[in-house]
RODO-2510 file (C-alpha; in nm, 4 decimals, decimal comma):
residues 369
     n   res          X          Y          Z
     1     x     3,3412    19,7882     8,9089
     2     x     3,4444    19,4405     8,8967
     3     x     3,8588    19,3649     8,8510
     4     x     3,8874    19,2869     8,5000
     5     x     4,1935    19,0243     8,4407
     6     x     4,3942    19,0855     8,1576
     7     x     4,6317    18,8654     7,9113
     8     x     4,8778    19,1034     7,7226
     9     x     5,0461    18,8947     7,4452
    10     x     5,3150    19,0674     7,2866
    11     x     5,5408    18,9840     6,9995
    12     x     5,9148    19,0518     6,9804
    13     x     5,8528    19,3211     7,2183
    14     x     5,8063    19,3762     7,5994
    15     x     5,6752    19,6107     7,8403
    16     x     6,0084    19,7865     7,8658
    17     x     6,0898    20,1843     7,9824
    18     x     6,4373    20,1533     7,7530
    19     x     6,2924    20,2491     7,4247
    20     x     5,9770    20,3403     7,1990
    21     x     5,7758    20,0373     7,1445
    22     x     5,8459    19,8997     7,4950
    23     x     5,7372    20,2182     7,6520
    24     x     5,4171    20,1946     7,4539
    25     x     5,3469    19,8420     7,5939
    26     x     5,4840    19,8959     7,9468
    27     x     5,1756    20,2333     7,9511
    28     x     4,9548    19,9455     7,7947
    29     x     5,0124    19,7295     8,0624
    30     x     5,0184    19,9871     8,3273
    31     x     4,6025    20,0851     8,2212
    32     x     4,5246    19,7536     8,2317
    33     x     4,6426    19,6567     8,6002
    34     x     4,4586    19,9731     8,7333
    35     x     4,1537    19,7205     8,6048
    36     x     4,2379    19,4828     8,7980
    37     x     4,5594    19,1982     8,6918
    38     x     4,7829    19,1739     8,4170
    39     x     5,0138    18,9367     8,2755
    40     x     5,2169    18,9276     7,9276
    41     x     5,2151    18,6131     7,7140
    42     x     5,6064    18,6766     7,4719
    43     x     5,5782    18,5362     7,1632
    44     x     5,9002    18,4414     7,1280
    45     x     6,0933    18,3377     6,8483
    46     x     6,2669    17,9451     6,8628
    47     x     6,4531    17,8169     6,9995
    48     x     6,4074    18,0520     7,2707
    49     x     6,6909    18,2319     7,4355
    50     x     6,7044    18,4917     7,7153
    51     x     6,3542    18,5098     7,8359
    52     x     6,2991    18,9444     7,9553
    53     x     6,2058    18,9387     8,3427
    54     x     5,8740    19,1241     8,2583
    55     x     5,7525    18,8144     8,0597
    56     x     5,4946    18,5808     8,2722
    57     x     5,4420    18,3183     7,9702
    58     x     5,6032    18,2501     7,6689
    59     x     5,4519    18,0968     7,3870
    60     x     5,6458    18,0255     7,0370
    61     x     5,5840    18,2508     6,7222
    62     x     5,6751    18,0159     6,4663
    63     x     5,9442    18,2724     6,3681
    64     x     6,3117    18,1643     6,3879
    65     x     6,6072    18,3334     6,5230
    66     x     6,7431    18,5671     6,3217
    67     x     6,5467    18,5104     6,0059
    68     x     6,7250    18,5532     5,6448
    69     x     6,5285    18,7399     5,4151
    70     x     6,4185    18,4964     5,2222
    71     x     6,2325    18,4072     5,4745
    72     x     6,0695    18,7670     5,5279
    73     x     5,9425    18,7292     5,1662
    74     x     5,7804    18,4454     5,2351
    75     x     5,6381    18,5462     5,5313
    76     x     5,5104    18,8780     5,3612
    77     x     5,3557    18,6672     5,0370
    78     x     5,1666    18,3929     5,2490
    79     x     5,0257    18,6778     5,5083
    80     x     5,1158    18,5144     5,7876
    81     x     5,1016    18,7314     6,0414
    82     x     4,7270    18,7865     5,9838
    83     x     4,6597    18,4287     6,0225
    84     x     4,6288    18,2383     6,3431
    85     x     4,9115    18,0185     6,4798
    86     x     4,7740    17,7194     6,5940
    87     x     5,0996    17,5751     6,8445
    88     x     5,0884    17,9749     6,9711
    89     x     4,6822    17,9387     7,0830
    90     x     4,7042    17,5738     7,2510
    91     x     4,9182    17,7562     7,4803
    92     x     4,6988    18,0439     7,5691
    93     x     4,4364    17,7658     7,6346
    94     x     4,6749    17,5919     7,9052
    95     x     4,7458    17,9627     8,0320
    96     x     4,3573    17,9796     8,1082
    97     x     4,3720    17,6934     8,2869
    98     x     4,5204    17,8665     8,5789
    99     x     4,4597    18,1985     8,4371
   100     x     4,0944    18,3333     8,4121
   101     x     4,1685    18,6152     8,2286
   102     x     3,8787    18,7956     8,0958
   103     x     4,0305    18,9820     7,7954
   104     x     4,3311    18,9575     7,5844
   105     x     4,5279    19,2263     7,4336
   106     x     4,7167    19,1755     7,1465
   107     x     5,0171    19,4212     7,0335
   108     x     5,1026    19,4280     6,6419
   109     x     4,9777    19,2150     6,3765
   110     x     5,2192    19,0173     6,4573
   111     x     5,0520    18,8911     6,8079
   112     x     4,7182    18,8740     6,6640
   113     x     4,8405    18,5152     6,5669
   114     x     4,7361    18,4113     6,9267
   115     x     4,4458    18,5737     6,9578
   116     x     4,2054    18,3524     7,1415
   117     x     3,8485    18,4928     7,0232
   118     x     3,7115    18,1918     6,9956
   119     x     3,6839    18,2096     7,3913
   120     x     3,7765    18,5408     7,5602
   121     x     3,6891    18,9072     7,3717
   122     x     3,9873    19,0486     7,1853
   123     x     4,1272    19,4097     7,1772
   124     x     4,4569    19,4770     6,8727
   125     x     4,7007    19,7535     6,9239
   126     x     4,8031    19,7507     6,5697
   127     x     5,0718    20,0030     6,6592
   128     x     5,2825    20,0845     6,3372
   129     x     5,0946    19,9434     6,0447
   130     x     5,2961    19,7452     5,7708
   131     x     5,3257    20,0154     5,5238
   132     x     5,4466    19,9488     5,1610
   133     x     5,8214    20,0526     5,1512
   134     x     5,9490    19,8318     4,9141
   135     x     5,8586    19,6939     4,5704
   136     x     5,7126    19,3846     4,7209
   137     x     5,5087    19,5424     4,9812
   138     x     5,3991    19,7948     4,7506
   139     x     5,3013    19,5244     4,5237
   140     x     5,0879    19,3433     4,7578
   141     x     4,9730    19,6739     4,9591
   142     x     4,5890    19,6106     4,8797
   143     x     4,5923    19,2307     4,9814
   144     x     4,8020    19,2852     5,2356
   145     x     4,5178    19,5750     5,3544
   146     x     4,2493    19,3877     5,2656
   147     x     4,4231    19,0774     5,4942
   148     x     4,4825    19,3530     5,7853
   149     x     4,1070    19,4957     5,7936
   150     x     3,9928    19,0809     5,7727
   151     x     4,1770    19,0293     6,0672
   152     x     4,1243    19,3673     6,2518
   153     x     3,7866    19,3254     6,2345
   154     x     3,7609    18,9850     6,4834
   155     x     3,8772    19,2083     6,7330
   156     x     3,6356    19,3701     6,9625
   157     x     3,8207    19,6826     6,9442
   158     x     4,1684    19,7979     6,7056
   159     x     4,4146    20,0936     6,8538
   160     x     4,5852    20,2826     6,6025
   161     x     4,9173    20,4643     6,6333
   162     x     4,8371    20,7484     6,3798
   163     x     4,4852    20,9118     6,3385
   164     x     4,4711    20,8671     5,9914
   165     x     4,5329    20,4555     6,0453
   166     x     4,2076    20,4883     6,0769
   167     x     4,1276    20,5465     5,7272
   168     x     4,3406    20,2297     5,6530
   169     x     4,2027    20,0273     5,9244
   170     x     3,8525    20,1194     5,7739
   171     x     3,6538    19,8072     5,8041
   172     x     3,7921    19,7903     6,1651
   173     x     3,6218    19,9937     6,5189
   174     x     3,9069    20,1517     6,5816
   175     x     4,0613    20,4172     6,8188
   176     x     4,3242    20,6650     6,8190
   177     x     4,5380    20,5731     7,1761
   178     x     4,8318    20,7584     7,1608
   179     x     5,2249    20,7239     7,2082
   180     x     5,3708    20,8592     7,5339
   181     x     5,6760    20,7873     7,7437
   182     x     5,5495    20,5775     8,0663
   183     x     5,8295    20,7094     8,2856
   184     x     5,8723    21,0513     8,1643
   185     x     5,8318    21,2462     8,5146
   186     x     5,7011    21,6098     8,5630
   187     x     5,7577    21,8739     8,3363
   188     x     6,1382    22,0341     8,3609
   189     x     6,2874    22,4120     8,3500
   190     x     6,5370    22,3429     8,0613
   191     x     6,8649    22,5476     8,1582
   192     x     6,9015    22,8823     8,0969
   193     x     7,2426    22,8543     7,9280
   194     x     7,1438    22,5049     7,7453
   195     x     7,3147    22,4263     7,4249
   196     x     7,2928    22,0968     7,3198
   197     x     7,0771    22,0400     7,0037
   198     x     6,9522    21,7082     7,1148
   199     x     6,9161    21,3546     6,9524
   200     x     6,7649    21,0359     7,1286
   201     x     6,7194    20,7299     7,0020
   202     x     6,9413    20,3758     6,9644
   203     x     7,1545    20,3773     6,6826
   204     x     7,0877    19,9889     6,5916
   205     x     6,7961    20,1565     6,4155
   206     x     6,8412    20,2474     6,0379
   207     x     6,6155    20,5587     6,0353
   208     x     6,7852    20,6244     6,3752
   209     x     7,1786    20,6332     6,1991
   210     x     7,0330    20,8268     5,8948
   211     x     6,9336    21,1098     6,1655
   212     x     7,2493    21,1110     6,3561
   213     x     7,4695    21,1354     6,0127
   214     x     7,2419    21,4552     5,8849
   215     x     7,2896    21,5854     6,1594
   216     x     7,6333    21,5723     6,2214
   217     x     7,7352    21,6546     5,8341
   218     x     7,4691    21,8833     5,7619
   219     x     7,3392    22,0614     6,0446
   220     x     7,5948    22,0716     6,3145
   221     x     7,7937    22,2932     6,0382
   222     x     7,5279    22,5328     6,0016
   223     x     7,5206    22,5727     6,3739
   224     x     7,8525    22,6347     6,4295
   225     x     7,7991    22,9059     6,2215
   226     x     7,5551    23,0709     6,4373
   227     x     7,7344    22,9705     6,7654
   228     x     8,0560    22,7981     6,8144
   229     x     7,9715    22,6902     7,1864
   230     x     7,6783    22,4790     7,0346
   231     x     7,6463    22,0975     6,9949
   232     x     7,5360    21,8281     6,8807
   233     x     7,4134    21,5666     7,1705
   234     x     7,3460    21,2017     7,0857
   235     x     7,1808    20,9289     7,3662
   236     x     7,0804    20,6007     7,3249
   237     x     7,2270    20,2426     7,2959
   238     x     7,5059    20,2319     7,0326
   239     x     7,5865    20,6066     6,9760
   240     x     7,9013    20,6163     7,1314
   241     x     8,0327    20,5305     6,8038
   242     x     8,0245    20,8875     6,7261
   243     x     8,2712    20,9876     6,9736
   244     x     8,5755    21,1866     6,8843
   245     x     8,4314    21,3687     6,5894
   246     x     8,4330    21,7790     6,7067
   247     x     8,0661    21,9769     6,8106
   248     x     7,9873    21,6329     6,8958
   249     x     7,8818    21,4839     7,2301
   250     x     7,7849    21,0739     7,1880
   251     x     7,6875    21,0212     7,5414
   252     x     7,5054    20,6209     7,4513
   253     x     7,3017    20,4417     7,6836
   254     x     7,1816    20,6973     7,9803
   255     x     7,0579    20,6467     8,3080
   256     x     6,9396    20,9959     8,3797
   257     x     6,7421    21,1126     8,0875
   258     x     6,5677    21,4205     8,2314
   259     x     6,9242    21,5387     8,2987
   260     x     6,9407    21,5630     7,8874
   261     x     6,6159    21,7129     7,8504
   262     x     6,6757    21,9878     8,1052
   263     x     7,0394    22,0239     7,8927
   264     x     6,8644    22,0308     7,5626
   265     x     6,7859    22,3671     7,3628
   266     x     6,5912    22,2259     7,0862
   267     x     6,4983    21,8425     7,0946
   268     x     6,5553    21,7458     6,6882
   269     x     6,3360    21,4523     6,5389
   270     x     6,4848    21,4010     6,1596
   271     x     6,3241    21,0916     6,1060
   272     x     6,2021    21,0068     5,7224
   273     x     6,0824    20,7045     5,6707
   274     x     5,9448    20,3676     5,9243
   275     x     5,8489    20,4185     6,2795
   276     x     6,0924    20,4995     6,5777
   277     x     5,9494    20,8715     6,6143
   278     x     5,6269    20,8726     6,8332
   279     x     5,7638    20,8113     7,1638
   280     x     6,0585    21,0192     7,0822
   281     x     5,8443    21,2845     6,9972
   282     x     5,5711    21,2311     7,2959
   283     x     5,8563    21,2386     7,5404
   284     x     5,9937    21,5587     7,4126
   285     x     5,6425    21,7197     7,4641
   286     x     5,5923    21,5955     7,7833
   287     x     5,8999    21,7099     7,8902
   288     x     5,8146    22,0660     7,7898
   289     x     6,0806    22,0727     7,5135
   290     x     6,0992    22,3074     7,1753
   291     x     6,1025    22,0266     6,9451
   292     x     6,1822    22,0235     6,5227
   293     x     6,0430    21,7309     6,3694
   294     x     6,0271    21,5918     6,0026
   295     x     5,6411    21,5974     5,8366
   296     x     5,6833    21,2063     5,9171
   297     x     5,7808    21,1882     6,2875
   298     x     5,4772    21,4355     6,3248
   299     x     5,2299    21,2567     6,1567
   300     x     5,1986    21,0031     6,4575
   301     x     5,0216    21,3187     6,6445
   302     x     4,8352    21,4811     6,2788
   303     x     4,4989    21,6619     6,4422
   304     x     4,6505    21,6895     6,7719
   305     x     4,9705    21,8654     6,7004
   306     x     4,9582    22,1856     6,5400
   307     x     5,3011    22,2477     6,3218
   308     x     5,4333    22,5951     6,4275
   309     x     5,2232    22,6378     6,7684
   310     x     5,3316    22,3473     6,9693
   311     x     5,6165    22,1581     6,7652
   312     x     5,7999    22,2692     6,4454
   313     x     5,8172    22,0545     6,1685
   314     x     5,9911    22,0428     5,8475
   315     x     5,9136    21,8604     5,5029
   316     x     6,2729    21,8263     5,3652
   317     x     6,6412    21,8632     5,5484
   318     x     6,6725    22,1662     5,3876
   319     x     6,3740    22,2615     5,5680
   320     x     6,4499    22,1646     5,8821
   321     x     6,7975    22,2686     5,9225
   322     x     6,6885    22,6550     5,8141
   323     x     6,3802    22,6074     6,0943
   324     x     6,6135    22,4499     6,3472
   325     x     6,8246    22,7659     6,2896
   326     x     6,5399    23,0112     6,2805
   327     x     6,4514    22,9238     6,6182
   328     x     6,8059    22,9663     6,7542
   329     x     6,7621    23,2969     6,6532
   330     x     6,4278    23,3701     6,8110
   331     x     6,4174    23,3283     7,2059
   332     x     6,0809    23,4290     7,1862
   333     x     5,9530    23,2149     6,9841
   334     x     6,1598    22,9033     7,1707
   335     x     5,9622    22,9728     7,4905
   336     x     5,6531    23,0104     7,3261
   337     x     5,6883    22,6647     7,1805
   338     x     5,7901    22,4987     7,4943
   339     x     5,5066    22,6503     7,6986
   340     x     5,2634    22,5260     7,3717
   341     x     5,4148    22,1808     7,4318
   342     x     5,3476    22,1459     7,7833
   343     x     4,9901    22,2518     7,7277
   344     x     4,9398    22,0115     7,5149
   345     x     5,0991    21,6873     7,6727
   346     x     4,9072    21,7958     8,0218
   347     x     4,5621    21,7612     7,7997
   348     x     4,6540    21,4270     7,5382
   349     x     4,9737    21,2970     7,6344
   350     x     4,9748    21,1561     7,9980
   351     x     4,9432    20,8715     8,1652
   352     x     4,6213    20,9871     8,3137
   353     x     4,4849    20,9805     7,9630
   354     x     4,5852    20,6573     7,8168
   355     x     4,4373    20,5161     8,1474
   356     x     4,1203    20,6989     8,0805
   357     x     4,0934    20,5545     7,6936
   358     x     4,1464    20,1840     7,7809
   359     x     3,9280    20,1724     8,0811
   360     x     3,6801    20,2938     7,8733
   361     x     3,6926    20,0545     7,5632
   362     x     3,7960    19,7660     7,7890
   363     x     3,5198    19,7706     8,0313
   364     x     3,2942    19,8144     7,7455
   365     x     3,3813    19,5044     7,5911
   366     x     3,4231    19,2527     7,8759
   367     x     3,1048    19,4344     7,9997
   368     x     2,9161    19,3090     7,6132
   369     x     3,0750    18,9579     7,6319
***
């Protein structure tokens, strides 16, 4: 098969293996080199400032540093991430130059703004869609669909995050590519005498500090009630904040995080609302963990998941902390859902089968152009 080159352009994120979004990319761009060459075009925001080392081009966004919210509105009622960006395109032209790449693949909306289809096939990752959370968004939900499926639709091919973005994306020919950690490393023997009820994720994320305080002030009392010796164990960027309270272990940025993993009794996902969960959620599985998730954080996985078989998942806190506790209880039924979840990542959740999805759709469209 001929090497296909490949331009991945990528907006406020990077291929990165220190959190969710930049773990998607970095599997992205890991498919597409085992086509042949790949190189990331950052959209960057201006002036720009501290240019990531995985970055081969940059090209500006038209979005400024650190943006007030006025700003955000605007952006939101002129649509402007679904329209093209004209300074952003002229330089993917004078990146072709010296570049023949022979697709281009854009990540969010958001980098759809340099989409060159008016000379190379196109391929979106929407990733997480821009769902209507507040009263603007909800107020302009069907333009603002109407203005994603207008602009999905130039694109030889869309990936969604969830399954049922499909249904959204309906005008679109899209395809369900899933979240997994790029770097997560064979499956692990968690520790017989494990007792850390495990949290990852950076706590510069809202969603992310809403987790960490339920389950410090609501569940971490409830399990000291079962067991005294067990604990609370938060990782990621910013949660050694949480240091110094008791039953709680705020550990922050890690190097090793298979050590946590293989330290980690049950692998808790409490997140409501926005994104943040699907990585969190596909590393857990590949890792082999028993994992208790919120109806949300599972819905990234709905048709390949099945609650109560492979994962556990919750619809309220309430919920959750009385299923989180049930399984304490039930050794049984803790091994059977790790051994569920490490059937299932070996057959959806790999690298393996990302690979096999993009080489598929890719070659197919450079191969129609």
């Amino acid at each position: 098969m001929k090497k296909i080159k490949s331009l991945l352009i990528s907006s406020k994120d990077v291929p990165s293996d220190t959190y969710g979004t930049g773990q998607r990319l970095l599997s992205i761009k890991i498919a597409l080199e085992k086509l042949g060459e790949c190189r990331v075009l950052w959209l960057a925001p201006q002036p720009q400032e501290n240019i990531p080392a995985t970055v081969d081009y940059t090209a500006p966004s038209g979005i400024p540093h650190n943006p007030e919210r006025m700003y955000w509105i605007r952006r939101n009622l002129s649509f402007s991430n679904f329209r093209l960006y004209l300074p952003a395109i002229k330089e993917v032209e004078k990146i072709r130059e010296t570049y023949q790449f022979d697709v281009a693949f854009c990540s969010f909306f958001a980098a759809s703004v340099a989409a060159p289809h008016h000379f190379v096939p196109c391929i979106l990752d929407a990733d997480r869609l821009p769902m209507p959370e507040t009263t603007l968004t909800r107020a302009i939900w069907p333009v603002t669909k109407y203005m994603m499926n207008r602009c999905g639709a130039k694109f030889k091919h869309v990936f969604v995050i969830r399954p049922d973005d499909r249904f959204i994306l309906n005008k679109c020919n899209t395809t369900w590519l899933p979240c997994i950690s790029a770097t997560a490393k064979a499956q692990i023997d968690v520790q017989s005498d494990a007792k850390n009820i495990l949290f990852v994720g950076s706590a510069g994320w809202q969603p992310n500090r809403d987790a960490i305080t339920f389950l410090i002030t609501q569940v971490l009392p409830r399990l000291r009630a079962i067991n005294p010796e067990l604990r609370i164990r938060l990782v990621g960027d910013g949660t050694e904040a949480y240091s110094g309270i008791d039953g709680v272990d705020a550990a922050g940025f890690v190097a090793d995080i298979v050590q946590e993993y293989k330290q980690a009794l049950v692998v808790m996902c409490p997140i409501w609302n926005k994104g943040g969960a699907n990585v969190k959620l596909a590393e857990a599985l590949q890792y082999g963990c028993a994992i208790v998730a919120s109806t949300n954080a599972a819905d990234g996985f709905r048709g390949i998941v099945t609650p109560g078989k492979d994962i556990l998942v919750a619809e309220n806190n309430e919920m959750m902390i009385e299923v989180l506790c049930n399984l304490i209880k039930n050794p049984v039924q803790l091994v059977k859902i790790k051994e569920n979840a490490r059937l299932l990542a070996d057959s959806f959740l790999s690298q393996a089968y990302i690979d096999k999805i993009i080489k598929q759709i890719v070659s197919n469209v450079v191969e129609q152009q």
